[in-house]
N, C-alpha and C positions, 0 to 999 in steps of 0.2 A: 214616144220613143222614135229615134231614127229607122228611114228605113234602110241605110245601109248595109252594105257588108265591111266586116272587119278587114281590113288591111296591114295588120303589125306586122306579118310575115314580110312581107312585101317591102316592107319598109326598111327592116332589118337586114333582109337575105339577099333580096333583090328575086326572089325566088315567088312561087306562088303564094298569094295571100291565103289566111284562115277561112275567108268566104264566110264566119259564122254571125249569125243577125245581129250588128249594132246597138250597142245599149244606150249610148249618151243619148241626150234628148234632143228634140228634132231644132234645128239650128246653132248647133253646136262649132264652135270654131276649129275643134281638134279633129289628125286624122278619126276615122271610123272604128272604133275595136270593139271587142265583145269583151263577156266579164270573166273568158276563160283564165286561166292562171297557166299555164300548159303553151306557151309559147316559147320552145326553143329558140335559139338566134341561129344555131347551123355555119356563122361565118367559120374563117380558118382560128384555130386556137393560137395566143399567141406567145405559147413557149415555146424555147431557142428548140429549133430542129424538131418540132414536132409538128406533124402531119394530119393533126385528126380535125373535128369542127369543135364548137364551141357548144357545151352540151349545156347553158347558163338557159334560165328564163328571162325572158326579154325585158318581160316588166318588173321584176323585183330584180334583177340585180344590173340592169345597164341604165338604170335610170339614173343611177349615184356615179357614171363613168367606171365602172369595173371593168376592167381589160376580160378578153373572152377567153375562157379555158376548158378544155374537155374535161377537166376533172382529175388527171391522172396526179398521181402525186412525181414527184421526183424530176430532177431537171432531165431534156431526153438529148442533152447535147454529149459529147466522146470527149474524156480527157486527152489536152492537147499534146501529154509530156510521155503518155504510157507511148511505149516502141510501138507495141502493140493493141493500138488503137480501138478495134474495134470489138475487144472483150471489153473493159472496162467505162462505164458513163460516169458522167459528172455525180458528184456525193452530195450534191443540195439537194435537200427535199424538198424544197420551194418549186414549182415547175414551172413559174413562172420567173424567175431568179432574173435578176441585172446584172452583168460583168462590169463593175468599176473599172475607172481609168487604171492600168497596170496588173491587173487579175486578170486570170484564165480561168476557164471550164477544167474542174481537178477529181481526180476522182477520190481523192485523201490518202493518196497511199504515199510513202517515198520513194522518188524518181533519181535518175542522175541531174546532175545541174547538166544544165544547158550552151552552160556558156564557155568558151575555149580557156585552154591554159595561159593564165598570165606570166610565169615566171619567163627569164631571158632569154633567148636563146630557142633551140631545135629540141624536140620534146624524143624526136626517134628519127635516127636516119635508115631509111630503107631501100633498097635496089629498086631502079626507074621502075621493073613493071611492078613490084610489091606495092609503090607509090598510090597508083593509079585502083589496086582493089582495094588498100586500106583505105579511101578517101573515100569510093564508094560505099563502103560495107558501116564506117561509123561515123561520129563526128569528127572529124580531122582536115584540118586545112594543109595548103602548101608551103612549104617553105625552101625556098629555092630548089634547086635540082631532084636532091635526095631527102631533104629534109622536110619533117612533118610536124606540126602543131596540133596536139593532142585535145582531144575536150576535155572539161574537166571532170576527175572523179568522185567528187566531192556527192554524197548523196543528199539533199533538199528532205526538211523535215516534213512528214506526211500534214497532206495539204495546202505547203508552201513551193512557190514555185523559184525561188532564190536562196540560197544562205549568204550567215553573214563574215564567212570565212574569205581567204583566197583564194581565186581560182589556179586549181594545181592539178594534173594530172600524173601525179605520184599515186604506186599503188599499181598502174595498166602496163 
């Protein structure tokens, strides 16, 4: 038997090695390891917005390329559409989840759509300084002097981030 030390931590973490006695046999071409089972990998986990390490075993599950996860269930990213962002997280129980081309982090509820009024024309004309806090306070663009372009109030069915109506701000 080799007389090494194990080094799969090290290898893995970049962190300090297992140090525990090498089991392959002595001229062996592979790093050094022992026949423990018990080697955490510690990297960063790599679901969206999560902070924790990777709480996998080195050698049974990154040897098949398995991305590293601390375990937790649930994606840990903030729906991007709630006003109110920071109560509500994404509704994938996957925590490791991929955002496709044109999807967002949703939390499954219904939101306002997002996107401004199309119909012609000034949606609300308002006195110069009214102008200036209703732009800031919601979705509303300018339009010339006194006039404002509404978002729309069409509400998006839970867990979609568009509908497939016209964008209209009737109703506000």
């Amino acid at each position: 038997i080799c007389e090494g030390r194990c080094c799969v931590l090290r290898k893995a973490t970049w962190r300090d090695p297992c140090h525990k006695p090498c089991t392959n046999p002595v001229g062996h071409k592979t790093d050094c390891c022992c026949n423990s089972l018990g080697h955490t990998c510690l990297n960063d986990c790599k679901g969206p917005a999560c902070l924790n390490k990777c709480q996998r075993n080195v050698e049974d599950n990154h040897r098949s390329g398995v991305e590293c996860s601390c375990g937790d269930k649930g994606c840990s990213e903030l729906c991007v559409l709630c006003p109110n962002r920071e109560k509500n997280k994404c509704a994938s129980e996957n925590h490791l989840h991929k955002i496709a081309a044109g999807e967002v982090h949703h939390c499954g509820e219904n939101h306002i759509c997002q996107e401004y009024c199309e119909e012609k024309g000034v949606c609300k004309i308002a006195p110069p300084g009214d102008v200036e806090k209703d732009i800031a306070a919601t979705k509303i663009r300018r339009l010339g002097l006194n006039g404002l372009k509404l978002g729309c109030a069409t509400r998006c069915p839970a867990g979609q981030s568009t509908h497939s109506l016209q964008h209209t701000c009737r109703g506000q």
